[in-house]
mmCIF entry with sequence, helices, sheets and N, C-alpha, C, O atoms, coordinates in Angstrom:
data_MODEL
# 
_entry.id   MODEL 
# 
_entity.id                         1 
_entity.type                       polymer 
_entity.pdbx_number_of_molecules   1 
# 
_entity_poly.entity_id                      1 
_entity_poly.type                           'polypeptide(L)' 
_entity_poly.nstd_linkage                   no 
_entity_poly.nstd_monomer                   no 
_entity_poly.pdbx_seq_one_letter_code       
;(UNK)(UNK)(UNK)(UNK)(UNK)(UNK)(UNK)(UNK)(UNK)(UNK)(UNK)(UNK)(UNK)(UNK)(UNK)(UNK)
(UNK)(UNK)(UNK)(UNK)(UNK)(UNK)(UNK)(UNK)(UNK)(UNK)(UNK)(UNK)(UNK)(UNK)(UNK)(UNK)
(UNK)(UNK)(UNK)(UNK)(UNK)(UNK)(UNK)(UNK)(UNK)
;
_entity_poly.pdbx_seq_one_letter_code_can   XXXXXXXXXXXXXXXXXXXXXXXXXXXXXXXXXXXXXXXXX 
_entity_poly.pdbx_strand_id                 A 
# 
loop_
_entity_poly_seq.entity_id 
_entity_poly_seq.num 
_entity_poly_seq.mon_id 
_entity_poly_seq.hetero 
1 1  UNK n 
1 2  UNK n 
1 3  UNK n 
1 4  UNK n 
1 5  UNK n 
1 6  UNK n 
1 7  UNK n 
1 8  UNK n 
1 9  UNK n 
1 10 UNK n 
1 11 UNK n 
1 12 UNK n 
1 13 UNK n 
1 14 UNK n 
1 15 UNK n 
1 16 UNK n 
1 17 UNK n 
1 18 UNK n 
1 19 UNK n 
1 20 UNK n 
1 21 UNK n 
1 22 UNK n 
1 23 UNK n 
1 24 UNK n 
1 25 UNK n 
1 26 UNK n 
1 27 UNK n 
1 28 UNK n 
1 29 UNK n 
1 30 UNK n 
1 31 UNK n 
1 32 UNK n 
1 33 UNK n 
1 34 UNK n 
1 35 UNK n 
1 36 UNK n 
1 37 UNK n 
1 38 UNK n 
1 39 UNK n 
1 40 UNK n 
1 41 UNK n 
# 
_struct_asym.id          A 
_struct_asym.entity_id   1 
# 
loop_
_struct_conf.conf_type_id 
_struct_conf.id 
_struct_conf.pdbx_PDB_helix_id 
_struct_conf.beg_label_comp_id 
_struct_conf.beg_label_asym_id 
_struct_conf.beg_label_seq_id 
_struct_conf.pdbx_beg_PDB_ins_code 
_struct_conf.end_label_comp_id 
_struct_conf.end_label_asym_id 
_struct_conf.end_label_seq_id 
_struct_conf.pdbx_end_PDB_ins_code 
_struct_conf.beg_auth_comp_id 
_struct_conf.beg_auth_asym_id 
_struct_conf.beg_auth_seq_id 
_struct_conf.end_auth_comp_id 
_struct_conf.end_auth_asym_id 
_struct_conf.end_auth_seq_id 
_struct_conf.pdbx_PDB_helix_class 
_struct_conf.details 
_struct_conf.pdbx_PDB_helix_length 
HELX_P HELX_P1 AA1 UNK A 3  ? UNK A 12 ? UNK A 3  UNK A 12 1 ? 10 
HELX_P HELX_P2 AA2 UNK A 19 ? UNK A 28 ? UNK A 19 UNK A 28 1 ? 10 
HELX_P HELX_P3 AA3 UNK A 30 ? UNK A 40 ? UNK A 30 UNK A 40 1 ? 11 
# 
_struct_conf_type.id          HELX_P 
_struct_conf_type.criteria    ? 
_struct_conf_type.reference   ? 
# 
loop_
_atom_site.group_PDB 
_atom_site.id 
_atom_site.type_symbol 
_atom_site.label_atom_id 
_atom_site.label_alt_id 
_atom_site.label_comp_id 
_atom_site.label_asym_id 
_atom_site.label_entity_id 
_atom_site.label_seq_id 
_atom_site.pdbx_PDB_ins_code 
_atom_site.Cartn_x 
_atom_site.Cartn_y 
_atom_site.Cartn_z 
_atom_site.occupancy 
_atom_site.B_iso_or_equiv 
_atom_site.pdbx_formal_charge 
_atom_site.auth_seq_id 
_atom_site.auth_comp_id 
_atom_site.auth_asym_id 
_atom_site.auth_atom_id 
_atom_site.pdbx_PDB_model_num 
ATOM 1   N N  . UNK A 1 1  ? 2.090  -6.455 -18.324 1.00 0.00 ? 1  UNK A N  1 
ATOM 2   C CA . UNK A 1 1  ? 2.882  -5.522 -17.553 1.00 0.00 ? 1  UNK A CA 1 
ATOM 3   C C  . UNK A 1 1  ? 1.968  -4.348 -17.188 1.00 0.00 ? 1  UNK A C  1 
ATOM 4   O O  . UNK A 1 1  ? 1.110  -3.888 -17.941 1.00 0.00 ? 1  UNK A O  1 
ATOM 5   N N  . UNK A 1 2  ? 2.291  -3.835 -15.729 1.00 0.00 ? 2  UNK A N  1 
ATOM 6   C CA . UNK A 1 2  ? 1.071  -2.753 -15.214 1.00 0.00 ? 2  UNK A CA 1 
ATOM 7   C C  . UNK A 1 2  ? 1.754  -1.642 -16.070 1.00 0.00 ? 2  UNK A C  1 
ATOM 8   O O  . UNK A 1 2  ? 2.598  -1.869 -16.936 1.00 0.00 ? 2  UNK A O  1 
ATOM 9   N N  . UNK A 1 3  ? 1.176  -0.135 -15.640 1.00 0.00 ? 3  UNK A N  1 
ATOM 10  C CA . UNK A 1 3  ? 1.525  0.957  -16.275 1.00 0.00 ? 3  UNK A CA 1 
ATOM 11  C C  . UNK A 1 3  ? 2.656  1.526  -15.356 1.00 0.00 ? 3  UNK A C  1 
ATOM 12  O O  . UNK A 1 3  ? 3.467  2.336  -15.803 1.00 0.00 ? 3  UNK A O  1 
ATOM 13  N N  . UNK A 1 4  ? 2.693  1.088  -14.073 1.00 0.00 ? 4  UNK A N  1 
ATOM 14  C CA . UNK A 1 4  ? 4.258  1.770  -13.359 1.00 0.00 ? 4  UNK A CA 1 
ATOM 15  C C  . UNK A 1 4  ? 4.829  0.373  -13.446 1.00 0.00 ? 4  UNK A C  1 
ATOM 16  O O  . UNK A 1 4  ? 6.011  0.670  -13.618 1.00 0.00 ? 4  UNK A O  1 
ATOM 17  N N  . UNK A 1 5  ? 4.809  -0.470 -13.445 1.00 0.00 ? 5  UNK A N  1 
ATOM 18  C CA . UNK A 1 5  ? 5.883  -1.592 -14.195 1.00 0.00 ? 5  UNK A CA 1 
ATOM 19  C C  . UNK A 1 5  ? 6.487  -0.808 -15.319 1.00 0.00 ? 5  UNK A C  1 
ATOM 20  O O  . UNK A 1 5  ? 7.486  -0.171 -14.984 1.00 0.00 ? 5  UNK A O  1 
ATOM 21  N N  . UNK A 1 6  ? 6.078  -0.685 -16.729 1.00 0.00 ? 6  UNK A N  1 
ATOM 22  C CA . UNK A 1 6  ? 6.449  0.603  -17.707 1.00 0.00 ? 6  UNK A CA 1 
ATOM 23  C C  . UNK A 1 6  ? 7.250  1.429  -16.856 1.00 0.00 ? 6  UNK A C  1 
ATOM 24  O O  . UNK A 1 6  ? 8.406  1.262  -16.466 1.00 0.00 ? 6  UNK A O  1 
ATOM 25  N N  . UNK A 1 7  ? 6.593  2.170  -16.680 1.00 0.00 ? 7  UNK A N  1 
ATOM 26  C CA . UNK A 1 7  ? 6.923  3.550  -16.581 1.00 0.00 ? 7  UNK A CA 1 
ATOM 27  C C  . UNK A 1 7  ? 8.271  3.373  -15.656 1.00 0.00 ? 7  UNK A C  1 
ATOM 28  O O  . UNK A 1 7  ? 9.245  4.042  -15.999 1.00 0.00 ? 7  UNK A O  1 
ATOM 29  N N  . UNK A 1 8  ? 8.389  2.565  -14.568 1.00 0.00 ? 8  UNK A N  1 
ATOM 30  C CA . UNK A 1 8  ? 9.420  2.274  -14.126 1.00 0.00 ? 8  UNK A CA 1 
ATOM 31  C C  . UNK A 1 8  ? 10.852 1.660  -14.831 1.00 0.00 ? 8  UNK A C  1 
ATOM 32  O O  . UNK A 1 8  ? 12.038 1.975  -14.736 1.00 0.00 ? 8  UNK A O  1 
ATOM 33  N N  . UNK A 1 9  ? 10.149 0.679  -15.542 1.00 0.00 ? 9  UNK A N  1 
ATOM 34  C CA . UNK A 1 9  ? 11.369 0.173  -16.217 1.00 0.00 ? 9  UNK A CA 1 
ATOM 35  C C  . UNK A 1 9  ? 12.114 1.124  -17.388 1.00 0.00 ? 9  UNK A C  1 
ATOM 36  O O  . UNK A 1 9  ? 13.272 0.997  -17.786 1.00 0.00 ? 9  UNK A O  1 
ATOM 37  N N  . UNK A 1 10 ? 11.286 1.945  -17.750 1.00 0.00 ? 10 UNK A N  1 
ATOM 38  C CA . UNK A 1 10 ? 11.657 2.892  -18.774 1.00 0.00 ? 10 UNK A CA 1 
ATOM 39  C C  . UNK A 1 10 ? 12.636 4.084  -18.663 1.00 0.00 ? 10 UNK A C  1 
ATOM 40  O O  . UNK A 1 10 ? 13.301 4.825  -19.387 1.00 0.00 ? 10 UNK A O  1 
ATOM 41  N N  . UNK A 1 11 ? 12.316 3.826  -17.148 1.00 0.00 ? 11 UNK A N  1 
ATOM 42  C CA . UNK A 1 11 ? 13.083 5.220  -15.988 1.00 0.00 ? 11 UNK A CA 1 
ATOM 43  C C  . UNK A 1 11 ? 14.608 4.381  -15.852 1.00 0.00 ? 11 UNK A C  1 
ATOM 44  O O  . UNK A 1 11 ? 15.682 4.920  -16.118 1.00 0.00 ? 11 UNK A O  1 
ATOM 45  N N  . UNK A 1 12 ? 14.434 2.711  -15.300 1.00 0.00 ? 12 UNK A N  1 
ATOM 46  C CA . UNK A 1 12 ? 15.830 1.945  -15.470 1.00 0.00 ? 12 UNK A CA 1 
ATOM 47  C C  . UNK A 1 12 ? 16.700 2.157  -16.388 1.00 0.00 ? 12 UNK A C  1 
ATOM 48  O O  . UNK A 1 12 ? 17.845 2.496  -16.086 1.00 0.00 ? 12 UNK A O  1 
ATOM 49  N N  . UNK A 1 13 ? 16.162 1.935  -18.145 1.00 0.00 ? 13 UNK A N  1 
ATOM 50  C CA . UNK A 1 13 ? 16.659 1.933  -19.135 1.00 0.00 ? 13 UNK A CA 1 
ATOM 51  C C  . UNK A 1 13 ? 17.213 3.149  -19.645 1.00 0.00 ? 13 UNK A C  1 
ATOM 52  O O  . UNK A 1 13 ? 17.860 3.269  -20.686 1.00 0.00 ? 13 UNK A O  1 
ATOM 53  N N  . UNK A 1 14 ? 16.886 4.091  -18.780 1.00 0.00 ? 14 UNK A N  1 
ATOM 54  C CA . UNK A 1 14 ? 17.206 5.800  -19.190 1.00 0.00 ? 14 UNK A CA 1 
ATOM 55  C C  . UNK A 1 14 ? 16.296 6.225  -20.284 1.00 0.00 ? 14 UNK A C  1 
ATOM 56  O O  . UNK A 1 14 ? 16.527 7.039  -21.179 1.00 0.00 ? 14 UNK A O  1 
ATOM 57  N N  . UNK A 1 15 ? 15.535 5.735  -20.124 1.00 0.00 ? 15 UNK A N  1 
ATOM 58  C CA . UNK A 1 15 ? 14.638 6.180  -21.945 1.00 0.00 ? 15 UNK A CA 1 
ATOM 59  C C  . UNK A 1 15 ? 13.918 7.370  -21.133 1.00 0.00 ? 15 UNK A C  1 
ATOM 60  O O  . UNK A 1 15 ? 13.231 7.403  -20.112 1.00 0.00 ? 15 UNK A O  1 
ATOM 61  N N  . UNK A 1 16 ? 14.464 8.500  -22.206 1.00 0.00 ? 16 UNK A N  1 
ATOM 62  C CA . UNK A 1 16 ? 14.203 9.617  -21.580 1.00 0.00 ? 16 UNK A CA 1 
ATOM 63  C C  . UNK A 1 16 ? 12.764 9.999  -22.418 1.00 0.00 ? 16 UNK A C  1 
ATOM 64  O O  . UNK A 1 16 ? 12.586 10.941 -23.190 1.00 0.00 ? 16 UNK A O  1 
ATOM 65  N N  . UNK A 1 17 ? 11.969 9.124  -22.071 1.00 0.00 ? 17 UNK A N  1 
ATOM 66  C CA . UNK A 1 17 ? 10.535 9.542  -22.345 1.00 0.00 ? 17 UNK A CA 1 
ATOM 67  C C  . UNK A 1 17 ? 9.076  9.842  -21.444 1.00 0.00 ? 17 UNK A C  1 
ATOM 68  O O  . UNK A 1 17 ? 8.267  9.027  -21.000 1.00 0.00 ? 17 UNK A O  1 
ATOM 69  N N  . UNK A 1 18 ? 9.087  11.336 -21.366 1.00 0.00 ? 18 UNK A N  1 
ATOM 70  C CA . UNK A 1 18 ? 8.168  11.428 -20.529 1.00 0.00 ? 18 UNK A CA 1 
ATOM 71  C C  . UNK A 1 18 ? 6.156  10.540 -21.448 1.00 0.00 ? 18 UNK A C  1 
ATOM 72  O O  . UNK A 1 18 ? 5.885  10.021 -22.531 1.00 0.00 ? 18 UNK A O  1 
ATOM 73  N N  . UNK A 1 19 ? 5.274  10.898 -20.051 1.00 0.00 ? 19 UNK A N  1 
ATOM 74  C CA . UNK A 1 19 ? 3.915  10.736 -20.106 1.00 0.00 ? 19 UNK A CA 1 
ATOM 75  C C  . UNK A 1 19 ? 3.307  10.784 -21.692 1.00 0.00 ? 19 UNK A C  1 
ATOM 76  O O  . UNK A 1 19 ? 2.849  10.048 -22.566 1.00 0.00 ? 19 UNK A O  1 
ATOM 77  N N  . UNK A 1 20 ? 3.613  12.061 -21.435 1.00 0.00 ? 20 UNK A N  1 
ATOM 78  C CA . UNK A 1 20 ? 2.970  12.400 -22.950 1.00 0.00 ? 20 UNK A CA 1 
ATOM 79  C C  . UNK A 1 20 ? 3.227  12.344 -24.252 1.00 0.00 ? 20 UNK A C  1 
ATOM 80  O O  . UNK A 1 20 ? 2.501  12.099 -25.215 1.00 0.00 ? 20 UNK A O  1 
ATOM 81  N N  . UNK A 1 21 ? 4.903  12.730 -24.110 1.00 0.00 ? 21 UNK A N  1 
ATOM 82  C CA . UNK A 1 21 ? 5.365  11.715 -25.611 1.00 0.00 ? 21 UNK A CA 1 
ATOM 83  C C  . UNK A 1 21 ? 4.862  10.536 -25.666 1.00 0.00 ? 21 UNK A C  1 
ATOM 84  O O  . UNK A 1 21 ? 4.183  10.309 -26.668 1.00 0.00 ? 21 UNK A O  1 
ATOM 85  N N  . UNK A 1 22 ? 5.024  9.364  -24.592 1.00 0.00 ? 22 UNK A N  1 
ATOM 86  C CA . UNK A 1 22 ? 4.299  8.204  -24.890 1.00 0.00 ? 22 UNK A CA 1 
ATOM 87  C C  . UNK A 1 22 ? 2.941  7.901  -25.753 1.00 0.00 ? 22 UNK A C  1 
ATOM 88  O O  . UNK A 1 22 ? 2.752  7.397  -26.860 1.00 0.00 ? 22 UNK A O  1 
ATOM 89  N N  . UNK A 1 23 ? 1.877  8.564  -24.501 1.00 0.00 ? 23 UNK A N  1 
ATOM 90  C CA . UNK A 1 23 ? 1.029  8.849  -25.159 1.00 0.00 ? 23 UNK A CA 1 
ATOM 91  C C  . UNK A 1 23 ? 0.415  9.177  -26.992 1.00 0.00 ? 23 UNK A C  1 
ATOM 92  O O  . UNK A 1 23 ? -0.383 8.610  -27.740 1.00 0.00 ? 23 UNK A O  1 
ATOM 93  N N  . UNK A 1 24 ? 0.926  9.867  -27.051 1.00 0.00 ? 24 UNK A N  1 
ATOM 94  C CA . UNK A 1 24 ? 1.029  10.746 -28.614 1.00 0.00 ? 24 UNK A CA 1 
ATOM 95  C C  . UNK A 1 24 ? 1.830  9.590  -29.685 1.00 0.00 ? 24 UNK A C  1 
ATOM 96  O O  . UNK A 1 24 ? 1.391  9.530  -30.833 1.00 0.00 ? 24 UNK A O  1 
ATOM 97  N N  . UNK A 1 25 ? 3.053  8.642  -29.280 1.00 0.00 ? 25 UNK A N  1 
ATOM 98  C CA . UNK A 1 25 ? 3.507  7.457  -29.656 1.00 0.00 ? 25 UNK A CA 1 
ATOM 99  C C  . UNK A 1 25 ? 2.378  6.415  -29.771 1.00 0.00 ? 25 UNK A C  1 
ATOM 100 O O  . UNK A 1 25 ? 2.304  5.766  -30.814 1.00 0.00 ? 25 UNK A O  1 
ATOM 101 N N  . UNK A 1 26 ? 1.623  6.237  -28.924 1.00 0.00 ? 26 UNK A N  1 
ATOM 102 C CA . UNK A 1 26 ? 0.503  5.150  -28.636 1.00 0.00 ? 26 UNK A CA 1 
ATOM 103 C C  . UNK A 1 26 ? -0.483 5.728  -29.233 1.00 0.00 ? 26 UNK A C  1 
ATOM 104 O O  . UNK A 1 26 ? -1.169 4.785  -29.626 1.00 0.00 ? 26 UNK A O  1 
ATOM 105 N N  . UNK A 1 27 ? -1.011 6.741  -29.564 1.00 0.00 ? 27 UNK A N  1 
ATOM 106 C CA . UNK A 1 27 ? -2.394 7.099  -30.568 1.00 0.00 ? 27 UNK A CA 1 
ATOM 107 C C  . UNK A 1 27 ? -1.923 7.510  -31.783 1.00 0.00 ? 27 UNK A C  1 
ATOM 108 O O  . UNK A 1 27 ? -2.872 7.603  -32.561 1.00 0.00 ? 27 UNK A O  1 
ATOM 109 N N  . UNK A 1 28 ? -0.593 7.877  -32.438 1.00 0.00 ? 28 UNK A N  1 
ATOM 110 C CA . UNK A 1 28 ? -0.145 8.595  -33.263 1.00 0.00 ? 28 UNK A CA 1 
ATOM 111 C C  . UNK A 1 28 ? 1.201  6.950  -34.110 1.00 0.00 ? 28 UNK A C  1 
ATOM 112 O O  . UNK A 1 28 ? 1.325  6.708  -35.311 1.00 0.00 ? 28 UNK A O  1 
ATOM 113 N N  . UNK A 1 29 ? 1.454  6.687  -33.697 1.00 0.00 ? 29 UNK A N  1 
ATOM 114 C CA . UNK A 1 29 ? 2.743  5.366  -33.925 1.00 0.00 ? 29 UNK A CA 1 
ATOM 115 C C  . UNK A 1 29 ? 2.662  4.319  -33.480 1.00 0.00 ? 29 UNK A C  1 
ATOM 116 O O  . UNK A 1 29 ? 3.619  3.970  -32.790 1.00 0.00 ? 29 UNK A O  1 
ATOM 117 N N  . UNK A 1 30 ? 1.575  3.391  -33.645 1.00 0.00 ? 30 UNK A N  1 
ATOM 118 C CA . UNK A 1 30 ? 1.664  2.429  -32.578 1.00 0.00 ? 30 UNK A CA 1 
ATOM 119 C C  . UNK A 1 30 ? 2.586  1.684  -32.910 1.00 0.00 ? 30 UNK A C  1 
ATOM 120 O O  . UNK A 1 30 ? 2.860  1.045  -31.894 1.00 0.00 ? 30 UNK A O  1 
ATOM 121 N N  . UNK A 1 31 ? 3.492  1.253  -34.040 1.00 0.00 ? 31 UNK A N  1 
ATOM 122 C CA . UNK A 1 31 ? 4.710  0.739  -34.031 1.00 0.00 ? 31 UNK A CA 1 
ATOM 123 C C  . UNK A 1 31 ? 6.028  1.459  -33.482 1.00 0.00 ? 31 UNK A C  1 
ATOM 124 O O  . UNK A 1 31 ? 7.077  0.832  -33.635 1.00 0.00 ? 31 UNK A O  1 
ATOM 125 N N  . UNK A 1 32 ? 6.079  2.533  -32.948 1.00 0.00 ? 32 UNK A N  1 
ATOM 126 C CA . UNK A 1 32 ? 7.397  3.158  -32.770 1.00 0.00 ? 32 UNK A CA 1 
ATOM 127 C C  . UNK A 1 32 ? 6.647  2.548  -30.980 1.00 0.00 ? 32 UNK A C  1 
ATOM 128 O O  . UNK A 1 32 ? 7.456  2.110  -30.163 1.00 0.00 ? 32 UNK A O  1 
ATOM 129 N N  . UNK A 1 33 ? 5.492  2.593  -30.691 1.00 0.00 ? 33 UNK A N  1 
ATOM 130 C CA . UNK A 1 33 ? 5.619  2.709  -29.233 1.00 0.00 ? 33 UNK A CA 1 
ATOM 131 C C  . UNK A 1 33 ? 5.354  1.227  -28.824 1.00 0.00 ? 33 UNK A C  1 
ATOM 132 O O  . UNK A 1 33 ? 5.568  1.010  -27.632 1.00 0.00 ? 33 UNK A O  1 
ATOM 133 N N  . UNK A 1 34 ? 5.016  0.374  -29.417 1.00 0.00 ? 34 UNK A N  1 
ATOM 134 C CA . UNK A 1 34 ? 5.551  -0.937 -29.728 1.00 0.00 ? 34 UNK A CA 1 
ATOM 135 C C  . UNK A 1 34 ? 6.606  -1.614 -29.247 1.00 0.00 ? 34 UNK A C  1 
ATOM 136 O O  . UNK A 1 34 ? 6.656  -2.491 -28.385 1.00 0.00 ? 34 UNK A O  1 
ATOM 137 N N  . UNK A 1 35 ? 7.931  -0.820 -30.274 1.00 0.00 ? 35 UNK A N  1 
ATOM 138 C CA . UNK A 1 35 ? 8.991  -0.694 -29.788 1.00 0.00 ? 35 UNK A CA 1 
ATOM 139 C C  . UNK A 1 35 ? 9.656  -0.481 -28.713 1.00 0.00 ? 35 UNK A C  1 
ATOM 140 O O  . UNK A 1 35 ? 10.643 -1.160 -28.429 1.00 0.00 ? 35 UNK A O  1 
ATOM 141 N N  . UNK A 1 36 ? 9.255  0.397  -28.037 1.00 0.00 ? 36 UNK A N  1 
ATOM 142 C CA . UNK A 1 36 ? 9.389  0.841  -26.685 1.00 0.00 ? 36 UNK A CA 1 
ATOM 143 C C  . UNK A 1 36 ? 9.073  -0.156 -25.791 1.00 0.00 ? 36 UNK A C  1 
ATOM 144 O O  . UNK A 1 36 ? 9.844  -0.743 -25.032 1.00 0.00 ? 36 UNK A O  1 
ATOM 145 N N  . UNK A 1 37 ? 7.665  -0.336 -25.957 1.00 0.00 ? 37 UNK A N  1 
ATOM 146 C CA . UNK A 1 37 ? 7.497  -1.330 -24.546 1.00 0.00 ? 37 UNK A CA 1 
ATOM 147 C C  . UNK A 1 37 ? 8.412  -2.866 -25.074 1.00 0.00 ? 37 UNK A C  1 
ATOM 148 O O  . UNK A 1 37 ? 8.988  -3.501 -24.191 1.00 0.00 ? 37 UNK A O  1 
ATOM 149 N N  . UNK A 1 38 ? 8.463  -3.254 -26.217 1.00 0.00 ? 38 UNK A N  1 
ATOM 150 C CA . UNK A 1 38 ? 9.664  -4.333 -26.536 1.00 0.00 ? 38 UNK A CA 1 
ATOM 151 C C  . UNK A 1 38 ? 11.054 -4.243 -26.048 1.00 0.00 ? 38 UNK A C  1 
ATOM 152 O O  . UNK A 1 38 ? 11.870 -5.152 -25.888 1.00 0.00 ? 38 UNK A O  1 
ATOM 153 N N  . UNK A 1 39 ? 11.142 -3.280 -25.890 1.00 0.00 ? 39 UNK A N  1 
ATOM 154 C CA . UNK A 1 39 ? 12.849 -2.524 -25.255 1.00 0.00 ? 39 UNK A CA 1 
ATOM 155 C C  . UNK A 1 39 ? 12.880 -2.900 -23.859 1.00 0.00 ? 39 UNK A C  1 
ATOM 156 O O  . UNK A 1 39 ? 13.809 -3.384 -23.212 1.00 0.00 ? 39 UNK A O  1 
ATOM 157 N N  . UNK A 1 40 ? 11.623 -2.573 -23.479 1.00 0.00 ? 40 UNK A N  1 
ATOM 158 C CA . UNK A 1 40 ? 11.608 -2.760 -21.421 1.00 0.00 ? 40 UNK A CA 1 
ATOM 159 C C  . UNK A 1 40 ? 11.608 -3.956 -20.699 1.00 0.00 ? 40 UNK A C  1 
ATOM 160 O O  . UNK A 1 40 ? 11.925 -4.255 -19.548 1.00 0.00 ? 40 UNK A O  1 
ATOM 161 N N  . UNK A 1 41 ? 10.806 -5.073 -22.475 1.00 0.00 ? 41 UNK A N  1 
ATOM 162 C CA . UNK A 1 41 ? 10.322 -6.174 -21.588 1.00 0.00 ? 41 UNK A CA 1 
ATOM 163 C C  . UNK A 1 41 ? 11.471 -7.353 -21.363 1.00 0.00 ? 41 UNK A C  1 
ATOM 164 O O  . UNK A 1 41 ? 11.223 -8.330 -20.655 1.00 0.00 ? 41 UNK A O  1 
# 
């Protein structure tokens, strides 16, 4: 999946998560942000 594939579908799902929370999820949680992209796909 590209990065506005994401970022789009995330915007569908209402997941009110901007850029940088992500970010900080992905170097800081990689299981919580894991999760996330599991939610979209």
């Amino acid at each position: 999946m590209s990065y506005s594939e994401f970022i789009g579908k995330i915007a569908k799902k209402d997941i009110k998560l901007n850029r940088k929370v992500l970010a900080d999820l992905a170097m800081n949680n990689p299981k919580a942000f894991e999760a996330v992209v599991n939610s979209v796909k």
